[in-house]
C-alpha atoms as one frame of an Amber mdcrd trajectory, in Angstrom:
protein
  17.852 172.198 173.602  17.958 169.796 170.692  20.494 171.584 168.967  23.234
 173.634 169.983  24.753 177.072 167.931  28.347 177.869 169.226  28.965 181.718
 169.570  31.138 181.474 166.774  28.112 180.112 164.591  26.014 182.516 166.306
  27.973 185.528 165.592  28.712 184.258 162.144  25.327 183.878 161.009  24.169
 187.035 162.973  27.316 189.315 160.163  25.622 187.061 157.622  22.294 188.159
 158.402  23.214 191.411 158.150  24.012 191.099 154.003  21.378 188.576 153.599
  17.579 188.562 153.338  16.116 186.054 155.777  17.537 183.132 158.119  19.805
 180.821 158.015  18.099 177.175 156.926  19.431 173.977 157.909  18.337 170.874
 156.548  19.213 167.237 156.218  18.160 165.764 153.174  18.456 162.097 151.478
  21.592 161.584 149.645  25.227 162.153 150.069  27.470 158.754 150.170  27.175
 157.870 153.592  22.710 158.347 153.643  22.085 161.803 154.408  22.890 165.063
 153.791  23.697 168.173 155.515  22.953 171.447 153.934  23.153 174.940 155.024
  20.764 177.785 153.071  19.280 180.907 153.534  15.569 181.428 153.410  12.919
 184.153 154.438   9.827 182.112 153.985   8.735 179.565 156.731   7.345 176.350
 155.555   3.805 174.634 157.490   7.147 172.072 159.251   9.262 174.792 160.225
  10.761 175.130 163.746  12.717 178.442 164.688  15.693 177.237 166.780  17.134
 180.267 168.854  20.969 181.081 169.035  22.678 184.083 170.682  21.908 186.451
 168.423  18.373 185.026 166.434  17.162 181.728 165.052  18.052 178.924 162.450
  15.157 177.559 160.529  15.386 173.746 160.804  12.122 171.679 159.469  10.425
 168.789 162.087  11.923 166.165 160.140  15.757 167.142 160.427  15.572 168.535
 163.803  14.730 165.183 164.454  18.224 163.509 162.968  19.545 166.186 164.760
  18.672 165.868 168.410  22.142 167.451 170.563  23.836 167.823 166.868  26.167
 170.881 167.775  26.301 173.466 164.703  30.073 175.577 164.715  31.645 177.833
 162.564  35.512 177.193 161.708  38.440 179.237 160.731  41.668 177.144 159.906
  43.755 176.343 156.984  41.203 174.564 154.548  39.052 177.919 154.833  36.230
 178.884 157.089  32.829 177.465 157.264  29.940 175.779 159.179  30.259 172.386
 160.575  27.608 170.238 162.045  28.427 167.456 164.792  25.868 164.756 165.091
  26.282 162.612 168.146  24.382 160.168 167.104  25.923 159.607 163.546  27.119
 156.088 163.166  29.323 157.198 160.232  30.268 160.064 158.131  31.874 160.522
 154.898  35.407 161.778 154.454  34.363 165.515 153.804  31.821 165.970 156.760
  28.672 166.741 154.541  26.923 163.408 154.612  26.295 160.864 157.651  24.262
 157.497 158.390  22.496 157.013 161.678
């Protein structure tokens, strides 16, 4: 599987699912200061490029082009003392920025 959805990811997008219309989207876009981007949305409309990824509990939307960049990325969900949210590990990532939310390959 090109990308892998933790159970906490899974089961957090499945409550968020619940109070939202749609799927979750991820994309990685041009940008960010290290290159690219990594961006989380929600969506109920699939594009021509869109690829369904399965999880535990449904799917993340992820278009051809960023499922590419993201080949064994690892996408978690985190609770700790800066807050919770989504994280996504890229393997291949040569750098990343300070934050996590942009990379270069």
């Amino acid at each position: 599987m090109p990308v892998v959805v933790t159970d906490s990811a899974s089961k957090r997008f499945d409550d968020l699912c619940a109070q939202q219309l749609g799927y979750p989207r991820i994309e990685i876009a041009a940008g960010g200061c290290n290159g690219f981007e990594k961006r989380f949305s929600w969506t109920a409309d699939l594009q021509e490029d869109d690829v369904l990824v399965p999880h535990a509990r449904g799917h993340v939307i992820i278009d051809t082009v960023s499922l590419s960049m993201l080949e064994h990325a690892v996408v978690d969900y985190k609770t700790d003392l800066s807050g919770c949210y989504f994280t996504i590990d890229i393997p291949e990532a040569a750098s990343t920025c300070g934050c996590g939310t942009s990379f270069s390959l």
